[in-house]
N, C-alpha and C positions, 0 to 999 in steps of 0.2 A: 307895360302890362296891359293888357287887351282890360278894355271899360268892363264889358259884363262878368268875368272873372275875379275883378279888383271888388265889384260890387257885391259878387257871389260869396268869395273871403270875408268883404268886411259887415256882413249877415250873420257870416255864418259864426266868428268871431264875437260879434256883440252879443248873438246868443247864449253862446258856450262860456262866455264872461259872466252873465247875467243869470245861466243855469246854477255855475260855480256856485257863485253868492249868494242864489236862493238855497240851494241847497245846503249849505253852510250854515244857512240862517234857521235852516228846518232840521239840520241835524243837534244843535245848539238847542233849538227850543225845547226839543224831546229829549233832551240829556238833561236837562234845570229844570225839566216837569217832571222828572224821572217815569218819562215813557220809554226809556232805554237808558244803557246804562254806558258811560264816559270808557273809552280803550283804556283797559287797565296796563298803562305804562311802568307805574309805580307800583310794587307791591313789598310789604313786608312778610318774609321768611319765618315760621315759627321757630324758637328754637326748642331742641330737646333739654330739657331740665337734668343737669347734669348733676346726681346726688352725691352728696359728699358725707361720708362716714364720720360722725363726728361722737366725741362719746357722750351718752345722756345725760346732760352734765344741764346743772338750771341757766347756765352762760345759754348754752345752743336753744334751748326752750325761747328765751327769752328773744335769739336774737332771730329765731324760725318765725316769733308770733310778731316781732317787726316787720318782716318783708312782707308776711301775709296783708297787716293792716297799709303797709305803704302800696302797696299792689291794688289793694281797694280801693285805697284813696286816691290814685292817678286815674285811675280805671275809672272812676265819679267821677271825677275834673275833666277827662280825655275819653271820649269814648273810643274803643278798641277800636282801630283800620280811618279813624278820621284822619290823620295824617297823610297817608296815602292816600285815599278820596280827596283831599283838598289838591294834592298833587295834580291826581289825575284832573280835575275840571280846571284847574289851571294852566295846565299841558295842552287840554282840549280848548281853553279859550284863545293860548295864544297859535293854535292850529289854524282856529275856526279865523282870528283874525288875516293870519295869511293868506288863506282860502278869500277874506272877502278882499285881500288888497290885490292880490293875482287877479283874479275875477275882473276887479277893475281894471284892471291895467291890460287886459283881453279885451274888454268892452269897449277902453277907452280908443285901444288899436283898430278898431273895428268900425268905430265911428269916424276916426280920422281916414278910414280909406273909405269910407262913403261920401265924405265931404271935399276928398279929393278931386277934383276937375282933372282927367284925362284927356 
């Protein structure tokens, strides 16, 4: 391989290694500063509330004013779409991690063909 061609590659290489990374690292910062917002990977689907006919009976009162107060109460403890959000920035961290080990591994190829003696 002709010298200034090997040389030309392994530039151009460490750049584009080194572009990866930063950008990886700057897309990462603005998603956990919430300057933008994580690829929503994970989402949860609403469902339609399916009614069920039941006769007015103090049983069904009773067990209607349960689901309400259990539904309150997860809904305090969990706040509604946190699941999916922890998905997504976890999805996005182990993205951002590949992004930085490709990266290097561009960078590191790049530096090995500059250090090459032709």
């Amino acid at each position: 391989m002709n010298k200034k061609f090997q040389n030309l590659v392994g530039w151009a290489l460490l750049f584009v290694g080194i572009g990866i990374i930063f950008w990886g690292l700057y897309s990462s910062y603005n998603i956990f500063n919430n300057k933008s917002q994580a690829p929503e990977i994970f989402k949860i689907e609403e469902k339609k509330a399916v009614s069920q006919k039941k006769a007015p009976g103090l049983e069904a009162q009773v067990e209607e004013k349960m689901k309400e107060l259990l539904g309150e109460q997860l809904k305090a403890m969990l706040p509604a779409n946190s699941v999916p959000k922890l998905f997504n920035l976890l999805s996005w961290s182990v993205f951002a991690g590949l992004l930085i080990f490709g990266g290097t591994q561009l960078a590191g190829i790049g530096i090995k063909l500059l250090r090459e003696k032709g």
